[in-house]
C-alpha positions in Angstrom: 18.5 149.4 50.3 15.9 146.9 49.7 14.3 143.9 51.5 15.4 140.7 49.9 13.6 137.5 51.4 16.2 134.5 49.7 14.4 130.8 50.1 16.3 127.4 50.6 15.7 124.4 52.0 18.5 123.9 54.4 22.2 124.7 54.9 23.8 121.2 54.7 26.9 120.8 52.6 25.8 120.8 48.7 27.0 123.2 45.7 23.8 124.9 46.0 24.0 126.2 49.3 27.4 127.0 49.0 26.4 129.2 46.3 23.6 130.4 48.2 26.1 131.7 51.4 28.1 133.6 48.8 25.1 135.0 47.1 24.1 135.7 51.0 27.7 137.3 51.3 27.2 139.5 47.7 23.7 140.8 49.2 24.9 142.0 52.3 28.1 143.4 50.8 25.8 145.8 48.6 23.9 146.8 52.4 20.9 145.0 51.0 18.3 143.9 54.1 18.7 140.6 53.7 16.3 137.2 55.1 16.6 133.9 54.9 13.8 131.5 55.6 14.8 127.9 55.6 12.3 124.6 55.5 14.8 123.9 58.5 17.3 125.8 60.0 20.1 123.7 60.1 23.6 122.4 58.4 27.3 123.0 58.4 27.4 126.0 55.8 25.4 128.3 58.3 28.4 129.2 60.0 29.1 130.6 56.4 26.0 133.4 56.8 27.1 136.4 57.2 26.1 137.7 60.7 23.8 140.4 59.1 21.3 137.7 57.4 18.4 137.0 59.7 18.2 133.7 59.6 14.6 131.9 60.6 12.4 128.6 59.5 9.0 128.3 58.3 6.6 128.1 60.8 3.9 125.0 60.6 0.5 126.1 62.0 -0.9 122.1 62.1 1.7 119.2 62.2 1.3 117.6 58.7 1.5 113.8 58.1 5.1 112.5 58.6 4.7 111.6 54.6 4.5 115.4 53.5 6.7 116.0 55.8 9.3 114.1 53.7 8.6 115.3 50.6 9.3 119.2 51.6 12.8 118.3 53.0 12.3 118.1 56.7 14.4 116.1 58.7 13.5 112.5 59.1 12.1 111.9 62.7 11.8 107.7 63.7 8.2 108.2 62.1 9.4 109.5 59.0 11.6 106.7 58.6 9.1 104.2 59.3 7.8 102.2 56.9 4.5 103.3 56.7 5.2 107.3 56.4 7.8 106.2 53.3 5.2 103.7 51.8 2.8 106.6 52.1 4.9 109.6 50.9 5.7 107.3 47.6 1.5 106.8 47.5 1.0 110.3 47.5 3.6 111.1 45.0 3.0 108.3 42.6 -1.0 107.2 42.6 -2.7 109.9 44.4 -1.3 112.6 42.8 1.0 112.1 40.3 2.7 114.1 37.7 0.0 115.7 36.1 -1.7 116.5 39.8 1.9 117.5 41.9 0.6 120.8 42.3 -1.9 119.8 44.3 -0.2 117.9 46.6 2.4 121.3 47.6 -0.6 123.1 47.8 -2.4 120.1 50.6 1.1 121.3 52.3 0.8 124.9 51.8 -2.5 125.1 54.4 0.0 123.4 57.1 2.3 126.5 56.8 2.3 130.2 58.1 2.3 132.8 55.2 5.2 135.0 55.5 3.4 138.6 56.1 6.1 141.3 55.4 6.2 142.9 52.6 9.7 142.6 50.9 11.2 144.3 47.1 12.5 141.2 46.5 11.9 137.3 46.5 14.2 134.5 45.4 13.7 131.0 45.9 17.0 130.1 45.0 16.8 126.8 45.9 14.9 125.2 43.2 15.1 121.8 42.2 11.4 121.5 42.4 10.8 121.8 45.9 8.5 123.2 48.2 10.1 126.5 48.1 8.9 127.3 44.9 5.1 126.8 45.8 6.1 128.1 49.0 7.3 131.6 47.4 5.0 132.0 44.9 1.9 131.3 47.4 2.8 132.1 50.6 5.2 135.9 50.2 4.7 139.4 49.4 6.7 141.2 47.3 7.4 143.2 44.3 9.3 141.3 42.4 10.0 137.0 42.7 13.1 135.1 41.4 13.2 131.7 41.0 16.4 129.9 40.5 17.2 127.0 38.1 20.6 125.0 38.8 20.7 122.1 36.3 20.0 120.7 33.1 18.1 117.6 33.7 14.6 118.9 34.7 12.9 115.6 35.7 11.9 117.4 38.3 9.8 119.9 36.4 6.0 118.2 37.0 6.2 119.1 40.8 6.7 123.1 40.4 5.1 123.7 36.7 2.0 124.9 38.6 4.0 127.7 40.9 6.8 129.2 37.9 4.6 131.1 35.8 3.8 133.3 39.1 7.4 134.4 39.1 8.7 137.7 37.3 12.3 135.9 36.5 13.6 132.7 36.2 17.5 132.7 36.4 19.4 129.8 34.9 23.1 129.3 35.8 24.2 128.3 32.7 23.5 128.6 28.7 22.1 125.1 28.6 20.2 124.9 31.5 18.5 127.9 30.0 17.4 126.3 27.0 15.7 123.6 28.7 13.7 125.7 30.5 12.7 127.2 27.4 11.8 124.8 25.7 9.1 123.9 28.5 8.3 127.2 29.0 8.3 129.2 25.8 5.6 131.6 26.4 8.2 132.9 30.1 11.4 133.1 27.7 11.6 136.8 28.0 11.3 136.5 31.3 14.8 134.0 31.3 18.1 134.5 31.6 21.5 133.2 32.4 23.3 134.2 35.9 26.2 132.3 37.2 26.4 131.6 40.9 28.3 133.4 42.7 31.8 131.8 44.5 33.7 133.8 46.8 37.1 133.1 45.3 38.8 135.4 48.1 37.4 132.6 51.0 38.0 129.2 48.6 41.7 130.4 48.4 41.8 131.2 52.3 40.0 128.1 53.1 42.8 125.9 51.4 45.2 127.0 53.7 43.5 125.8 56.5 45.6 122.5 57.9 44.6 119.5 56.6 45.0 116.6 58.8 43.1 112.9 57.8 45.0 109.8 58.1 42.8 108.5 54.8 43.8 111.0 52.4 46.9 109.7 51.9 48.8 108.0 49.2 51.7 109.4 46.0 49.1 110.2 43.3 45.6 111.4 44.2 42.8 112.1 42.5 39.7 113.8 43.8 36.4 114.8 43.1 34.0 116.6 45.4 30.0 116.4 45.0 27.2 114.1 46.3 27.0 111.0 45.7 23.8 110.4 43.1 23.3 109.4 40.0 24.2 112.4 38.0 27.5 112.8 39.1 28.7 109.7 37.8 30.1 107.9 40.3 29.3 104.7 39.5 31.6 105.7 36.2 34.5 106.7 38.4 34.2 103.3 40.4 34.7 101.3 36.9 37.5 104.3 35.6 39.5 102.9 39.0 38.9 99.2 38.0 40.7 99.8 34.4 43.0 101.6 35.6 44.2 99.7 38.3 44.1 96.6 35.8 46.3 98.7 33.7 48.8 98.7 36.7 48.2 102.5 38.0 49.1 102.7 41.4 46.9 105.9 42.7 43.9 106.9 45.1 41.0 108.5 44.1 38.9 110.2 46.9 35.6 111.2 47.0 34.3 113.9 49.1 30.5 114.2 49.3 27.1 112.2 51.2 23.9 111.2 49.1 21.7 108.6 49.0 23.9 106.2 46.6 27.0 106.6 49.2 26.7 103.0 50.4 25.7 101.7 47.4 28.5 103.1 45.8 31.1 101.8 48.7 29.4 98.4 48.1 30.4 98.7 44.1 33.6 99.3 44.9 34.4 96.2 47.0 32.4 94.3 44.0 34.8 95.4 41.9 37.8 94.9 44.1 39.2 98.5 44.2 37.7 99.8 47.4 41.6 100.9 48.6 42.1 102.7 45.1 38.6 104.5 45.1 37.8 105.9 49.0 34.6 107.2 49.7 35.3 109.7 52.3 31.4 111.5 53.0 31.2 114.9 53.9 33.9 117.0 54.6 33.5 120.5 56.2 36.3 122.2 54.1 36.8 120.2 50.8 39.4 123.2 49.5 42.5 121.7 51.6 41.9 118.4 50.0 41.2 120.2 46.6 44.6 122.2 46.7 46.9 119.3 47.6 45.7 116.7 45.1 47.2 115.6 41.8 44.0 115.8 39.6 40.7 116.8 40.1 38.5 114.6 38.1 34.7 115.1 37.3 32.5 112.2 35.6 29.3 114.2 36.0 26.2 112.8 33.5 24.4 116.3 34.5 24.9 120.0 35.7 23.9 122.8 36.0 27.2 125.4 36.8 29.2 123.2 38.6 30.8 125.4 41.4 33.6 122.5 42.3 34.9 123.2 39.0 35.1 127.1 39.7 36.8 126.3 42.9 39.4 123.4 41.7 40.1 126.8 38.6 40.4 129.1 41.6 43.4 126.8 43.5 44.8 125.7 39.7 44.6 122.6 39.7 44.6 120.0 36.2 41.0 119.2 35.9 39.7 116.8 33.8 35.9 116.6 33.2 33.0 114.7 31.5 32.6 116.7 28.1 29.0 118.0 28.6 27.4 121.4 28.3 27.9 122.6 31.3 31.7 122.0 31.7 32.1 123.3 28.2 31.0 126.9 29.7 34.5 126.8 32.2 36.5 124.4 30.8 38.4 124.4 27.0 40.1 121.1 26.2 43.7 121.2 26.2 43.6 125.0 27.3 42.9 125.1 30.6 41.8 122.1 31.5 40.4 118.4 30.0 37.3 117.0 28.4 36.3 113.9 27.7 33.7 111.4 26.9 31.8 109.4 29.7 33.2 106.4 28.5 35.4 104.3 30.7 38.1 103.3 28.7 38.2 107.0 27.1 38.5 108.4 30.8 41.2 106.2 31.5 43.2 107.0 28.7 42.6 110.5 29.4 43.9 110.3 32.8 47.2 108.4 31.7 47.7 110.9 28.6 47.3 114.0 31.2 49.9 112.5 34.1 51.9 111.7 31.0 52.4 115.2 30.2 54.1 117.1 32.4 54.3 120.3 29.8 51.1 120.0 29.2 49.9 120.1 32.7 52.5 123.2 33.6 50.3 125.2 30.8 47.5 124.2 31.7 48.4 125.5 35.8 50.3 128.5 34.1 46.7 129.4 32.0 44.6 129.0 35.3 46.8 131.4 37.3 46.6 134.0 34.1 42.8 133.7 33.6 40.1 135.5 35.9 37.2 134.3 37.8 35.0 137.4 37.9 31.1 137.2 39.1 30.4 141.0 39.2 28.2 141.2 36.2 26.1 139.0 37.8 25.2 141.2 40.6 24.3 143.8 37.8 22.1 141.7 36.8 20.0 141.8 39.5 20.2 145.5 40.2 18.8 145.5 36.7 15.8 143.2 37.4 15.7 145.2 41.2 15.2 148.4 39.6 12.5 147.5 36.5 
């Protein structure tokens, strides 16, 4: 048995942390002695902890400025929404610090946290993303061995963490293409990188979907869905114009979105700019996307970036007719025509996708017929870490 300690930020609803409660679920499967130490202990998903995790949050030994407090994830009190704490978080960030300094600034916020004194085997900060996590693990924990996770291929994000990497023994990427970015900002650390899919818990997805689904907006004959937040690379803003042409082309559909972000009422307001705001339905968070997943028509994903996308693993779980933005990381689950679509991000290429598809009832019937044949197997990923565990 060995002590794991697994990092994150918090447990609200996002394909990270869904990953991370099934990882969670893996770990304590195998009897490993599992922690989890959150920036805040909070969010819908930590029902989905197994009761065997001991879950806590870091400890602050001094109250830092509501401005750094913003920047590592916290929740925003009235003084972190203020004005001046935004004003100053963006200072900090952008003219105090700055790319080339970033470092600095999560180690000003390391001496405001407690160190995490037991000794553990294992350490994975498999949040990423470039938070405070990473500094936090690499700094601030004792172990054997440290993971650091990697979840997608756009690594703007790199300057804040390119101090803290290099002090971890792996860095796992979730998919093929993700991995070569990393490499090619780290080269010296590419022996030390390697592709490892999250994990889904297929089993709960498929139970979860049974679970009644009662919401008087998801309504309508034809519906389309997508699940994810709602930012930039997910491509909503893509999926708002996709609904314009298609409804100018005389489609008569819905398609939901399931998901918060910070573009969510921006995104609302496009829609009413382009007058489809009935035909594309912003619906926020949901709980338990899978009921919503299992009883639509097509499950449609405009992404710019990703990493693995775990939504696309779930709608392949339920078989459902996906149809996908033809990027790197779809290409790893999805083959065109097979058992599922790809396309360009291109509006009017997207539409006529989605016509060609509802077109095609054959077509569709093999692709469902491929998706029930096909298996979803994550066990070779475990190994993976028993292998790194045991080096």
């Amino acid at each position: 048995m060995s002590k794991i300690l697994v990092l994150g930020r918090t447990m609200d609803m996002g394909g990270t942390e869904v990953a991370m409660a099934a990882l969670l679920q893996k770990l304590v499967e195998k009897k490993e002695d599992v922690t989890l130490l959150l920036v805040e202990k909070r969010g819908v998903l930590l029902e989905r902890i197994p009761k065997e995790v001991e879950v806590r949050q870091m400890i602050w030994n001094k109250k830092p400025h509501p401005a750094l407090e913003r920047i590592v994830g916290k929740r925003e009190t009235p003084a972190e929404r203020s004005f001046y704490a935004r004003g100053m978080g963006v200072f900090l960030m952008r003219v105090v610090y700055g790319k080339k300094r970033y470092g600095k600034l999560y180690e000003r916020i390391l001496e405001c946290v407690e160190p995490e004194t037991k000794q553990y085997d294992l350490v994975f900060d498999f949040f990423g993303f470039g938070a405070f996590t990473t500094a936090f693990g690499a700094r601030k924990t004792n172990a054997r061995k440290k993971a650091v996770w990697f979840h997608g291929e756009n690594l703007w994000w790199l300057f804040r963490t390119r101090d803290f990497i290099p002090e971890y023994d792996k860095i796992y990427c979730v998919s093929e293409p993700v991995r070569k970015q990393v490499i090619a900002r780290f080269p010296e650390l590419a022996d030390r990188t390697e592709v490892l899919m999250n994990f889904i818990d297929i089993k709960q997805v498929q139970r979860r979907s049974e679970e009644p689904l009662s919401d008087p907006q998801y309504t309508g004959e034809l519906k389309f869905l997508t699940v994810g937040r709602a930012s930039e690379e997910k491509g909503y803003d893509i999926a708002v114009q996709i609904t314009a042409e298609l409804k100018k082309r005389g489609l008569r559909f819905k398609w939901f979105i399931i998901g918060d972000g910070r573009d969510l009422n921006k995104l609302r307001t496009m829609a009413k700019e382009y007058q489809v705001e009935q035909e594309i339905i912003f619906l926020g968070m949901r709980e338990n996307p899978a009921p919503y997943v299992k009883s639509c028509d097509l499950y449609l994903q405009p992404s710019r970036h990703e990493g693995y996308p775990i939504t696309i693993v779930e709608a392949r779980s339920l078989q459902k007719v996906i149809i996908a933005s033809d990027i790197p990381s779809m290409r790893e689950q999805i083959r065109d025509g097979e058992n599922g679509y790809l396309c360009p991000l291109d509006v009017m290429q997207f539409a006529d996708k989605i016509q060609k598809v509802l077109a095609d009832q054959e077509g569709r019937d093999a692709v469902r017929k491929k998706l029930r044949e096909e298996p979803i197997d994550f066990s070779a990923g475990y190994a993976q870490i028993e292998a790194f565990a045991k080096k």
